[in-house]
Every structure is written in structure tokens, then in C-alpha cells.
N, C-alpha and C positions, 0 to 999 in steps of 0.2 A: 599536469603530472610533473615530477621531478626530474629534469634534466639536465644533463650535461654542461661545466662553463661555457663553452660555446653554444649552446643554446640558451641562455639567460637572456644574448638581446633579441630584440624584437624583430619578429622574422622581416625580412625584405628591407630593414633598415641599412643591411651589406652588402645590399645591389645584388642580392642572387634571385635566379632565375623564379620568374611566375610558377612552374614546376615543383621547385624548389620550395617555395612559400605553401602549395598546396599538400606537399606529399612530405615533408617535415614533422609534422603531428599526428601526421600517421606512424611512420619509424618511432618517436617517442610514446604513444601508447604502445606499440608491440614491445619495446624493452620494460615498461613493466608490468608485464605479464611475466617476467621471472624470478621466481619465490628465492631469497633471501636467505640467508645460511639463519638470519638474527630470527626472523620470522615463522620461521616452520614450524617450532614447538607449536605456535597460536593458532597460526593456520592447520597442524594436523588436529590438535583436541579439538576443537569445534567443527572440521571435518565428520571425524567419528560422529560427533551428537545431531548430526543433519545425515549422515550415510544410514546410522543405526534408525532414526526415527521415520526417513524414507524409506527404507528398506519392509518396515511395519504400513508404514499407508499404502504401498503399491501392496504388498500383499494381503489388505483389507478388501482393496478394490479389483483385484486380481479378473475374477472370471467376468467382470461388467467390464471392466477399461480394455481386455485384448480383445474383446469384439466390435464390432462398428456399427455403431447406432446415428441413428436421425438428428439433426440438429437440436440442441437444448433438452438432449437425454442425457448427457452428463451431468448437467446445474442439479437436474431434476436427482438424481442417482447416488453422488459421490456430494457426501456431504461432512463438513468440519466446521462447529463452530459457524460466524456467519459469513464464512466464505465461497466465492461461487467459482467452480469449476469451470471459466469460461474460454479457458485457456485450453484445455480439452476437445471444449468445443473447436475451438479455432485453428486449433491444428488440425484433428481427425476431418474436420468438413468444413473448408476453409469459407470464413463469412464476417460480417459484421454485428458478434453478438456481444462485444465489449458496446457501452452507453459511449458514443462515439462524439460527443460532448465532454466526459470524463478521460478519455484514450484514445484519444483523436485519430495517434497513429497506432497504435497498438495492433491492430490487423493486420498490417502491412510489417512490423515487426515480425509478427510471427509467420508472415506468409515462408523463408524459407525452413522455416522449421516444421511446416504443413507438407513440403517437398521431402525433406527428411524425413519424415514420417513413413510417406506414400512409399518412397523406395524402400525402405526398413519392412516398409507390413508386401510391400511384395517378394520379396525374398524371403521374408520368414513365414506369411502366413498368417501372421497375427496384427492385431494394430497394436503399433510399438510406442505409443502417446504415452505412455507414462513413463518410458525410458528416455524418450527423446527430453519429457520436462522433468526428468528428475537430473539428467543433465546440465539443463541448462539451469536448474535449482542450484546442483552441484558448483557449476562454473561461479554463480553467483557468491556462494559460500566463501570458496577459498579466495577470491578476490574481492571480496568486503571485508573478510578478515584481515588480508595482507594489506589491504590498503587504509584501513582502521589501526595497527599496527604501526605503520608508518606514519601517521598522523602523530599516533599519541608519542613514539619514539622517536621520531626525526622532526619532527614540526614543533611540538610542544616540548619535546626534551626531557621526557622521564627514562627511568632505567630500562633494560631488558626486563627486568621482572615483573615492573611494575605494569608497560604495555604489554605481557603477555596476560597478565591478570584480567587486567584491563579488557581485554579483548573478548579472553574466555567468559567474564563478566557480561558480556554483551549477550552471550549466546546463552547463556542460561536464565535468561529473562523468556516468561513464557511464550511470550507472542511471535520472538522471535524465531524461539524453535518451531511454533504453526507453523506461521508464515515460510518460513524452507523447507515446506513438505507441502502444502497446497498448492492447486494449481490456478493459482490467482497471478494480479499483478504486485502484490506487494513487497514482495522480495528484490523483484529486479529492481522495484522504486530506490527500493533500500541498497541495493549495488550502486547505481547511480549516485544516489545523495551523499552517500560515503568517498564515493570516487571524485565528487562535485566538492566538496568539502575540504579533501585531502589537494585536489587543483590548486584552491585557493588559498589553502595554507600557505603551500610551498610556495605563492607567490607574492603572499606578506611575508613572509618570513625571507625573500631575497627583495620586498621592497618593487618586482615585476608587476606591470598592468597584465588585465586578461585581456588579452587582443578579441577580436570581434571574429579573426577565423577558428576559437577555440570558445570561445561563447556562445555562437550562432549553435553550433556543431550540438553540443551540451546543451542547451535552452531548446532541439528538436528535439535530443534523446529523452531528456525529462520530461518536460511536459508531453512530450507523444506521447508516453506510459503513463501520466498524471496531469490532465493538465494544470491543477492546483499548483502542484510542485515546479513547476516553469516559474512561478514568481519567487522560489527558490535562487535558481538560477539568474535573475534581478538581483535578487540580492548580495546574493554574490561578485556580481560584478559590482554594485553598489560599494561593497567593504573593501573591495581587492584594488579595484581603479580611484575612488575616494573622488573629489569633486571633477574627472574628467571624465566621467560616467556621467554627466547633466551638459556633457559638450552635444551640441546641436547634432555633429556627425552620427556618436556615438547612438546615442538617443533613438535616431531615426533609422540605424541601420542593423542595429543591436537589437532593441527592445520593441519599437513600433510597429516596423514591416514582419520581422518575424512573429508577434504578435499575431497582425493582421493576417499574417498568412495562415499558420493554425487553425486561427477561427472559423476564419474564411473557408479552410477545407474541412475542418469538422461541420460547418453547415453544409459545404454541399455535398459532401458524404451523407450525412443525413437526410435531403430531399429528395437525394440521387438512390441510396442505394437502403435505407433504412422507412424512411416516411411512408415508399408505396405498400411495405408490407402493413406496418402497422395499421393504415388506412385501410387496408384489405379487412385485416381483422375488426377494424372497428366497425365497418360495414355490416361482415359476417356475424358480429356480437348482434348489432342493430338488428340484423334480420331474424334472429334466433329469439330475440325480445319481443319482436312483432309478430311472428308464428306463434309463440307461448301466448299472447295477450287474443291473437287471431281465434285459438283454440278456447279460451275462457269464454270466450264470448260467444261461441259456438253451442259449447254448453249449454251460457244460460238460455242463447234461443230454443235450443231442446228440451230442456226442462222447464223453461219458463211460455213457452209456447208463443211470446211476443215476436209481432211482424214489422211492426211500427219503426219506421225508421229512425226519427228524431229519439224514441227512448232509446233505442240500440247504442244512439250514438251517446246520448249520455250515460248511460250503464258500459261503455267502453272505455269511455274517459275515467270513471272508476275503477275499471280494470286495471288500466293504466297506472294510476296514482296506486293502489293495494299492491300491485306487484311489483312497482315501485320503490315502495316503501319497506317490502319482504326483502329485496336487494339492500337497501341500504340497510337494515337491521342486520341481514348476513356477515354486511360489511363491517358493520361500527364493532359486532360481536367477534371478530376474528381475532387471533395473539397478535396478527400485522396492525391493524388499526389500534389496538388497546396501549401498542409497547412504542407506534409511534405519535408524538406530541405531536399540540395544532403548532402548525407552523404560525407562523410571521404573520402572515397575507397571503392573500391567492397568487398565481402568478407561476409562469412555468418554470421559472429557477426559484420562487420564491419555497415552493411545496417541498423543497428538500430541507426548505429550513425547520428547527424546533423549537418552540417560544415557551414551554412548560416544563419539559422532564430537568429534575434536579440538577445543578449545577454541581452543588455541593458535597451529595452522595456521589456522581459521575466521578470525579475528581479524585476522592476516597476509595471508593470501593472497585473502580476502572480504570483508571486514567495511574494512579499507584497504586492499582492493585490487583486486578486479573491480567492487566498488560504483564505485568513483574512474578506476579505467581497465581497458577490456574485456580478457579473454586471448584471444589470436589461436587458440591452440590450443582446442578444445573452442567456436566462437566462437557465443555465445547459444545454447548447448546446452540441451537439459533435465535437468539430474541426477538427475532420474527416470525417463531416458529413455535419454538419449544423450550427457551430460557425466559427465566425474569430480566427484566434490565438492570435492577441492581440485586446484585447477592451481597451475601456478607461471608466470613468464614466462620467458620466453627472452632477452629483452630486460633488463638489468640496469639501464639509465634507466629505466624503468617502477616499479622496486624506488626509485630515487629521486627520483622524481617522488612517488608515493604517501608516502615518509616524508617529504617537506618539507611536501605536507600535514597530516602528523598533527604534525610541529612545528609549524606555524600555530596547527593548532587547540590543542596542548597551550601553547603562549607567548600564546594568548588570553584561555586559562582562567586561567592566571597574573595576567595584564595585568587583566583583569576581574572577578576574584575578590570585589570587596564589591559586586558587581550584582546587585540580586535578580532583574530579569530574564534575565542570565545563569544562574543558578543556576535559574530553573524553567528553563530551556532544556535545562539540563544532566538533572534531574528525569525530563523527558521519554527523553533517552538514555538514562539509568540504567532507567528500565523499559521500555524497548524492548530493552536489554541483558539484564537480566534474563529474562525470554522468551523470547529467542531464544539468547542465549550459556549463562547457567544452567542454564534449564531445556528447552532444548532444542528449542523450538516452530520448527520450518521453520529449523532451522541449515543443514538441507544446500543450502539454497539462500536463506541469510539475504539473498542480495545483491535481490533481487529486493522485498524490503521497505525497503530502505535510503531508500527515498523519504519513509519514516516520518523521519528523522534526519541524511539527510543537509544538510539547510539549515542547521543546526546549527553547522558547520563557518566558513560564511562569519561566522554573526553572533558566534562567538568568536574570531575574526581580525578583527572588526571593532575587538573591543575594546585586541587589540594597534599596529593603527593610529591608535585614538584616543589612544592612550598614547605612541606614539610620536613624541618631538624633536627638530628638526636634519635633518641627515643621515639618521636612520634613516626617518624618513618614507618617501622617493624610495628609500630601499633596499628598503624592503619591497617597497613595488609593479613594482621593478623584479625582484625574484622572482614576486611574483602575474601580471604581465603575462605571461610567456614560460609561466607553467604553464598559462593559460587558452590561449592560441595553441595550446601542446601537444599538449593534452588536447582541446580542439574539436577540431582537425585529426585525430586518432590516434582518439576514439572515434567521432568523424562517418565518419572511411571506412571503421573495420570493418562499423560499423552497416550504411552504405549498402554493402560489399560483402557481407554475408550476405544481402541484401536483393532483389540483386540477382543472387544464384547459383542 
């Protein structure tokens, strides 16, 4: 974060105290957390478009969310697009129902917010889980804002005007505004990546390495909410420290251990506190199999009157295989199996992958175009559910609306090209692409992560406004302005008419 001259050097290089070195990075994140006399404009309007559209989802979900239900009655209940309410779960009845592979720490994140809950619904009576995460929704908002704000304004050096466009520009992109009303993880991903990003700015732009007690710290927070996003946080240190990020210390104490340690606790969270359940049920499924296949074959001894052992057993083995086969025809014929492609190869990390659904249309019609503006047809469907994976629009301004954004961002990249903080920016989309466009992880509903990279977009149109002279200045923004109006208006009332049907 951005600190004071005398914190510029590197802590413990002034001989102060062990104390000192730990509790230092703490006092500089509490100072900014104080909104900016230049910042408020940006931080209040994008406030309003996440208070107004939360205000509509908690009162969709009203008389299901203030009661208290069983585990994995929320995922099932409170539904948007293909988002899972897991965070619901994990406050109202604290457990391990994030994929604890995916959000290794995410549990244990939200355990005191499980506690705020409990005291909140004892005092009032109700379960207060949609307040407590429309909260901590809220907290996110205004400090991604501010600190997106400060990115494009103090780091990259454009006007007031233009980072507050900029910013509001963020939030009127559609997925954005989901993403800060459900109660998933991708929002906070997105506070973090913004705050991880804005770190790093400020520390090319004074020419500072990221020390390892401010990397470690940040490489828990992210990848505990993501663990994908942890190689973020490599990266970043990768652009920020430059070749003394490949020093043997760093390496091993930075990247390695902390690695190992993640992993290492997401598996044995996993065998410890998730495996024996699942194994329970696989049991339970098994034995439910063998009763059905027990009972057929019951049957056919009563109607077919054979005593004969060996035929029984061979007429049971066809039971088997026929009912079998009823299962997997259920299965293959479901909207889950049709919308997701064969993966890669077998394999238990491999079956997230997609080796089939279009690159092409993804790209087009998702990745620039349900991310950036919602489709009325299929409107926050689940495409595991109840959406096709690709839509199209009906509307032909939506097709040019979404491409004069991706001219922005492509005359940015141009504009900005010897930036190194552009280029880790760019890093970050390149492996968020990769994983999901490549190899196929959640393509058929990449839009729904886009939270991971959509902020992206303003800070390399930032760099075509700093670049721009004369006359072009006032032309640009006089394109940015009508697309943020647009696009709030167009994606704010789908939102609020799904929301409200």
C-alpha cells in the first residue's frame, strides 16, 4: 500500500525492533482505509449501484435467508446466474462447503463472520446472514473502488476525471454488479486483486521490492479465497522485485513453503474434514443402487418363478448393467452433462477441464459480452441449469457497445505498452485466460469469474487517456461517458427485473 517517506525503506534495514518489523504493515493498511477528499465522487456512485441492487436481492430472498436452515439449503434456494450461495451456507452453519481445493482458507475466513451472525440472530431473532454479507459486500465496494481510483490516479497519473470515469466504468460492467450482491467468493477475490495490484503499483513506481513480510501476508489472503489467484500474487512479486524474485532466499521462502503449506492444508482439510463425508454418501448412494437392483430381481423371481441359482445370478448381472445404463442415459440427458464439454483426460483435476465448447463464441458472446452487458434472453440463467452456454443478443447496439469496449482496452494496451505495471496487469489476464479459454476450467460459464479481470479493462484505457492530446482527450471521454450511462441503466434494470419476477 502507499506509504509514507519514511516507510519507503525496507522495514528492519534501520535496526528497529522485531515488533517494529511485524506491526508496521499493519498501521499502513489501517491508514488506508481512509477515503480521500479526490476519491469520494467514485467511491459514492458505485456505492449507490451495489447498496441499490443489494437492497433488491436481500429483499428477493427475504423470508428464506432470516430463517435457519440445514446445511446446503441455501446453494439449493437462493439462486443468480451461476452462482453458489456458499457463503450462506458458511456463515449461518459454520462447515466446509466451499471445494476446499479451490478456497483452501475460505472457511476459516469466514469463521468470524459465522460468530457475528450468531450474536446478531440472537439478539434480533432472525438469521441476520444476509446483512452480515451484504456488509462485508458493502466493505468490499468502497475499498476496490478507492483503491482502483488510486491506482488509475496516483500510480498511472491520469486526471481526476478521468479515474473517476474510469472507476464508475468498472462498476457498470455487468458481472461486476452480480458479483457485489451474491453471496459467493468473487467479489472479495476482486477486493484483494485490486488492493494486490494497487501494492504493486506503488512499489514500481518508487522503484521498492515487495519484501516477503508483505507478500507471504497477501499470497495467504488471495489464494486462501482462490487458490488459482495465489499465482497472482507470483506474479506480482515476479514484476515488482524483477530478477531478485529467482534469489534462492526469496524463492524458497516466498513462493515454495508457502505454496507447500496451502496445499498441504487444503489436502488435509480435505481427508480430515470433507473426504469422510463424501465417502459416507458414496456408500449411502452404493447401497441405494444395491437395494434398487436387490428389489428387481425380486421381482423377477416372483414373476418369473425361477429358483435356480446360477440363472438368478446371471439375470442380476443384467439388472445391473440395464439400470446401469438408465443412470448414465439420465445422466448424459441432463442441461449439467449437455452444457459441460469432455474434458482433456480422466483424472481428478483433469474432469474440470473442457476440450470442446467453442473458444471462439466464448470469447464473443461471454468473455466480451455477458461479462460487460447482461443477455435478456436466458437473463442470469444457470448454464447448468437452465441457460444455454452461448447466447447471442437481439439487440445489435449491445454488439457495439461491447466492441468499443474491447477497442479501449486493445488502444490501451497499445498506448501503455512500456508499463510494467501494465503488463503484470496484462499477466494476470493471460492466466486467467489460459484456465479458462485453453484449458477449459468453468468456460461454460466463464462470465461468472470475469470478476477476476474485468478491472483490467479500465486501467488499460487509462493508459490511452494518459496518452492522449488536444482534442482527443474530451473525445475519448465523451465515448466513455455515454457507455457508463448505457451500460448502468441496461444492466441495473435487467438485474433489478430478474429480481424482482
Amino acid at each position: 500500500m502507499e506509504v509514507k517517506e519514511e516507510e519507503k525503506k525496507d522495514y528492519g534495514s534501520d535496526g528497529a525492533s522485531w515488533l517494529a518489523i511485524l506491526m508496521s504493515p499493519v498501521w499502513v493498511m489501517i491508514r488506508q482505509l481512509k477515503i480521500r477528499r479526490g476519491e469520494i465522487w467514485a467511491v459514492a456512485l458505485v456505492t449507490v449501484i451495489n447498496v441499490v441492487l443489494q437492497a433488491f436481492f436481500i429483499a428477493r430472498h427475504w423470508f428464506f435467508c432470516t430463517t435457519f436452515h440445514p446445511a446446503n439449503e441455501y446453494v439449493k434456494n437462493v439462486h443468480l446466474s451461476g452462482f453458489d450461495a456458499l457463503t450462506y451456507d458458511t456463515i449461518t452453519d459454520w462447515g466446509f462447503y466451499y471445494n476446499v481445493y479451490r478456497h483452501p482458507l475460505m472457511p476459516y475466513f469466514m469463521y468470524p463472520f459465522h460468530l457475528l451472525n450468531r450474536l446478531l440472530s440472537a439478539v434480533t431473532g432472525i438469521n441476520c446472514v444476509q446483512f452480515v454479507v451484504a456488509l462485508m459486500l458493502l466493505f468490499c465496494t468502497v475499498y476496490s473502488a478507492a483503491f482502483l481510483y488510486r491506482l488509475l490516479r496516483n500510480v498511472i497519473g491520469v486526471g481526476h476525471i478521468d479515474a473517476t470515469l474510469l472507476t464508475v466504468l468498472t462498476w457498470s460492467f455487468g458481472y461486476v454488479m452480480v458479483s457485489g450482491i451474491v453471496p459467493d467468493h468473487f467479489y472479495i477475490s476482486m477486493f484483494l486483486l485490486i488492493a494486490t495490484l494497487y501494492c504493486s503499483g506503488v512499489l514500481i513506481q518508487r522503484g521498492r521490492r515487495m519484501p516477503m513480510r508483505l507478500s507471504i501476508p497477501l499470497f495467504f489472503l488471495v489464494a486462501g479465497v482462490s487458490l488459482n489467484n495465489g499465482v497472482k500474487v507470483f506474479l506480482s512479486q515476479l514484476f515488482v522485485n524483477g530478477k531478485r524474485f529467482f534469489r534462492p532466499k526469496y524463492l524458497l521462502f516466498a513462493v515454495l513453503i508457502p505454496s507447500a503449506l496451502i496445499w498441504g492444508s487444503a489436502r488435509a482439510i480435505y481427508y480430515i474434514n470433507v473426504f469422510p463425508d463424501w465417502k459416507a454418501r458414496q456408500d449411502q448412494n452404493a447401497k441405494n443402487i444395491k437395494a434398487k437392483d436387490d428389489k428387481s430381481l425380486e421381482a423377477f423371481k416372483k414373476n418369473s418363478g425361477v429358483t435356480d441359482s446360477a440363472i438368478l445370478a446371471q439375470e442380476y448381472v443384467k439388472i445391473q448393467k440395464r439400470n446401469e445404463a438408465a443412470r448414465e442415459k439420465r445422466k448424459q440427458s441432463s442441461v449439467w452433462a449437455k452444457h459441460s464439454g469432455k474434458p482433456f483426460k480422466k483424472g481428478e483435476f483433469w474432469s474440470w477441464t473442457d476440450a470442446t465448447t467453442s473458444r471462439t463464441e466464448t470469447l464473443v458472446h461471454n468473455v466480451f459480452g455477458e461479462s460487460l452487458i447482461l443477455h435478456a434472453e436466458g437473463l442470469l440463467g444457470d448454464a447448468l441449469v437452465n441457460r444455454a452456454v452461448i447466447v447471442k443478443y437481439h439487440n445489435p447496439v449491445n454488439y457495439v457497445v461491447c466492441a468499443i469496449v474491447a477497442l479501449l482496452f486493445l488502444g490501451g494496451i497499445v498506448a501503455g505498452w512500456r508499463s510494467r505495471l501494465l503488463w503484470l496487469a496484462l499477466s494476470w489476464l493471460g492466466f486467467d485466460m489460459f484456465i479458462h479459454l485453453i484449458l477449459g476450467f468453468g468456460i461454460n460459464e466463464i462470465y461468472i469469474m470475469s470478476a477476476h479481470w474485468l478491472f483490467i479493462i479500465p486501467i488499460a484505457t487509462a493508459y490511452l487517456l494518459k496518452k492522449a492530446k488536444g482534442w482527443q482527450k474530451p473525445a475519448l471521454r465523451c465515448v466513455i461517458l455515454p457507455l457508463i450511462i448505457y451500460m448502468v441503466a441496461y444492466n441495473a434494470f435487467y438485474v433489478i427485473k430478474y429480481l424482482v419476477g
